[in-house]
C-alpha positions, 0 to 999 in steps of 0.5 A: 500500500502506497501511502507516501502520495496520500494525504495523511487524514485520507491514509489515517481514515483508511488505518483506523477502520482496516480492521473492522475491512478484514472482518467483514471480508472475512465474514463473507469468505471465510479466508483471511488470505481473500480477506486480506486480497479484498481489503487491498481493493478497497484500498485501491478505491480509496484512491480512486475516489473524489473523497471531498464528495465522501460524508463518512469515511467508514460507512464508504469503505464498509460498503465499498469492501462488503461489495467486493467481498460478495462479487470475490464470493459470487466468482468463486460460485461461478467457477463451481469451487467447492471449499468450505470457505464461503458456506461456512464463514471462519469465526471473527472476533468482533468483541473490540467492534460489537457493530461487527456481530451484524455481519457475522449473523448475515454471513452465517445466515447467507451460509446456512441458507446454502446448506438448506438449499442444496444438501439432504438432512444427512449430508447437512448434518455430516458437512457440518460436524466435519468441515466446521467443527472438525468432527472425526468419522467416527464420531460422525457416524455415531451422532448419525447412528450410520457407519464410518464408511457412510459418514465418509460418503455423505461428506463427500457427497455434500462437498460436491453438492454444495457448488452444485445448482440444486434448489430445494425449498427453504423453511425459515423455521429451519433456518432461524433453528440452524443459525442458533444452534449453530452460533450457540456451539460456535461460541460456547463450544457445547456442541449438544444443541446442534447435534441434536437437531441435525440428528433429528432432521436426519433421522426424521428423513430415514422414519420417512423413507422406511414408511 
């Protein structure tokens, strides 16, 4: 970042809200690499604009980075990429800008609404307790009451559907319950709730295909 040419009340601007930028990229990609890539873009903006015609500084660049942020996420949907990343936002630490908490719940729920949208009860419930909180195969299959081979085949399963075009219809219920289990176990660490709940959706879709 060149900032020997930018005068110094432009620069200070841009310092003082750059970390608040590297969140909310972060929010919507789930990659501090990306992150930090979009924020370099922001910066690039900055320079750019009239700022005498800019009121508020942050609110410019918040909106400005939140923009890139979705059009670097929308590409990586366009070229059918099946990372984790963009479905499932990497966990910011906003206690030093509560503001931030707003992001990080349209981003979760942007991502949970994917998940609705494009997977079964039983590959939702495995590409979650695998790619966001790490679960072993094992372990997976128990809370799914499946084998370990059948944990491993639903999560690939899953991997390659989320990229895929697949439109089911979404119920808000369920996705109202899923961002607060969700966000519940993401921030106590008490994964029971969550657990529970894609067990639940999942089994309730084996009641009803043994029937």
């Amino acid at each position: 970042m060149n900032v020997m040419t930018e005068p110094l009340e432009h620069v200070g601007a841009f310092q003082a809200a750059r970390p608040r930028l590297v969140a909310i990229a972060s929010s919507v990609l789930g990659s501090t690499a990306e992150a930090d890539d979009v924020v370099q873009d922001a910066w690039a903006r900055w320079q750019g604009t009239d700022r005498t015609r800019v009121i508020d500084a942050t609110a410019f660049l918040v909106t400005t980075t939140r923009r890139l942020a979705l059009n670097v996420a929308d590409s990586a949907r366009a070229r059918r990429e099946t990372s984790v990343g963009p479905w499932l936002p990497e966990r910011v630490d906003s206690g030093a800008d509560p503001a931030l908490d707003a992001e990080r719940r349209e981003a979760l729920e942007l991502a949970v609404f994917v998940l609705l949208e494009r997977l079964s009860h039983t590959e939702r419930a495995a590409y979650v307790l695998r790619e966001a909180f790490d679960y072993p195969y094992r372990r997976i299959a128990d809370v799914l009451a499946r084998t370990e081979a059948n944990a491993r085949q639903l999560v690939n399963r899953a991997r390659a559907h989320v990229s895929s075009e697949r439109r089911n219809p979404v119920s808000a219920d369920d996705q109202r319950r899923f961002v607060a289990a969700f966000v519940t176990g993401s921030q106590t660490g008490d994964l029971a709730a969550l657990e529970r709940l894609l067990a639940e959706r999942a089994s309730s879709v084996r009641v009803a295909v043994a029937a």
